[in-house]
C-alpha positions, 0 to 999 in steps of 0.5 A: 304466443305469436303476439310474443305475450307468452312464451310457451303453451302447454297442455296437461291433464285426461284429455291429453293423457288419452289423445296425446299423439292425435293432439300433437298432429292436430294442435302442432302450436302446442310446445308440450303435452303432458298426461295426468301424473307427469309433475317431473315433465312439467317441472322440467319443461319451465328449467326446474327440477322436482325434488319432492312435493310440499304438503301445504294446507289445501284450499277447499272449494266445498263448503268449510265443514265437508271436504272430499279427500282422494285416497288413491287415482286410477283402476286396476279393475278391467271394466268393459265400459269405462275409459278411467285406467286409459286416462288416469292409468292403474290404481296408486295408492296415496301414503297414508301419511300424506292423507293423514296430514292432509286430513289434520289440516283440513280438520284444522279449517273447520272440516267436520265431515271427511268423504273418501273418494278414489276410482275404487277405495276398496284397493286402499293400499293394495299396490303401496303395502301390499294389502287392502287397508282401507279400514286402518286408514279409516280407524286412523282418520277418526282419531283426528280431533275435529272430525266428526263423520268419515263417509266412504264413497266408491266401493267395489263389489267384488273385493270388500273386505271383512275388516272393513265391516267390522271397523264400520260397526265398532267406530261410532265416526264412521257413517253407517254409509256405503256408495257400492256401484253395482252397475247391473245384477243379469250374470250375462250382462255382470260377465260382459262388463267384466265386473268380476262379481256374480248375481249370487255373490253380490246379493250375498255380499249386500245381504251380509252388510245388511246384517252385520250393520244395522241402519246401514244405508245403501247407495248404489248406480246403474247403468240400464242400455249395456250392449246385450241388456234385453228386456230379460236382463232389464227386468231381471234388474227391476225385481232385483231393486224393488228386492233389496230396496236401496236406500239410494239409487242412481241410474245411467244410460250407456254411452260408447267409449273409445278404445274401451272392450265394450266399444266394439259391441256398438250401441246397439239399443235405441236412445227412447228405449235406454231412456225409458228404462231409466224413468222406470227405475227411477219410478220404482226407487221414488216408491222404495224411497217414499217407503223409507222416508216415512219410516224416519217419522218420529224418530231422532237423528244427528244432523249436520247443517249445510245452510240457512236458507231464509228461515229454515236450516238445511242439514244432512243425516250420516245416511245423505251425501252431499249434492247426490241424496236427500236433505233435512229441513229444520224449522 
């Protein structure tokens, strides 16, 4: 800028959406800082006007058969550890008819396999319609010629709906998958987190999909080190797993964040300790896992084939994301 080679500098996006007045007196040089939804500012900033946004066909950046697809941004759930509503604000529902454009021409680049992800997908339309219609969504997505496999990312415990489970029995492009964060199973550690579920209710609520969906696989998360997570809560949260068997699991020590309700409790539990907790875990995920895994000997399964590598394909089951679960090797 002093070398005369641009004229402005701006920055835009989570960092300065959370820290804008700090960066300001920090980085004076800086013309303008923008948080994450603010297109009319920045429009306005370069003498434009926005008038509305154009849907144009959407580059993707994973491999040409599999595409994320963003159903919403930001969450309204009042997680005590998590900084996403301070950065990325309340939850807002993305029209169902731009995600249904988006997802035609994705489908149109080859596309096979749809992920939805969104802070919570399970407030799909929640602010927009007044109403959760995440399995509408769903429904109208599998109509779209090419799409073979819609796998669904992020659900929050506490709200699933109903019409959500029978929409995964009866449509048959529907991955019999379900990414369900839990983040611990103790009441006392749930009620610190602000988590709005209980023990009881969360087992009731796996316990249900379970049933009414058979083959179902489960993912969930984790976070061992909270606060007030004793060795009480920790074991509490072991017997629970090794209950349940998931059929996918992911473990997160606990880190402070600022400004969030849970910073004030400090971090309380030694880094060894946290990190010892998650290797247990994971110890007793590797055995469940093992367990499951040789439960598929001899059975037959639909594929999709992410690569060649030499002389073997690598493919994925409806029942592995990508990058996070498992694979399958065919020779």
């Amino acid at each position: 800028k002093k070398q005369g080679k641009l004229k402005k500098v701006v920055v835009a996006g989570c960092l300065s959406e959370r820290y804008m007045e700090d960066l300001r007196k920090e980085i004076p040089e800086v013309d303008s800082f923008f948080g994450t939804e603010a297109y009319e500012g920045i429009v306005r900033e370069f003498g434009g006007n926005l008038k509305y946004e154009l849907l144009g066909e959407r580059i993707i950046t994973t491999p040409k058969h599999f595409a994320y697809l963003k159903i919403s941004e930001g969450c309204d759930n009042p997680c005590s550890f998590c900084a996403i509503p301070l950065m990325r604000g309340l939850h807002k529902t993305k029209p169902m008819d731009q995600l249904l454009a988006e997802a035609e021409s994705l489908a149109h680049q080859g596309v096979k396999e749809l992920i939805l992800i969104g802070q919570d997908t399970t407030d799909y339309g929640i602010d927009l319609y007044g109403k959760r219609n995440l399995a509408e969504l769903i429904n109208k997505l599998s109509k779209i010629n090419g799409i073979e496999w819609i796998r669904l990312l992020y659900v929050y415990p506490s709200h699933f709906p109903d019409d959500l489970i029978n929409e995964m029995v009866n449509n048959p492009k529907i991955c019999k998958y379900i990414d369900v964060p839990l983040q611990h199973i103790s009441d006392a550690v749930l009620k610190s987190m602000r988590r709005g579920i209980t023990r009881r209710r969360t087992k009731e609520l796996l316990y249900t999909l379970k049933e009414k969906i058979p083959g179902l696989s489960l993912r969930t998360t984790f976070i061992v080190g909270y606060p007030n997570e004793t060795e009480k809560e920790f074991e509490e949260l072991c017997d629970f797993i090794r209950d349940i068997k998931f059929d996918r699991l992911g473990v997160f020590t606990y880190s402070t964040e600022e400004n969030t309700p849970s910073f004030i409790l400090g971090d309380p539990v030694p880094k060894e300790i946290k990190e010892e907790r998650k290797a247990i875990l994971m110890e007793i995920q590797k055995e469940i896992s093992e367990e499951k895994n040789r439960s598929s000997i001899g059975k037959r399964m639909k594929v999709i084939i992410d690569s060649l590598d030499n002389d073997y394909y690598v493919g994925r089951s409806d029942r592995d994301s990508p990058e996070v679960d498992g694979e399958v090797l065919i020779n």
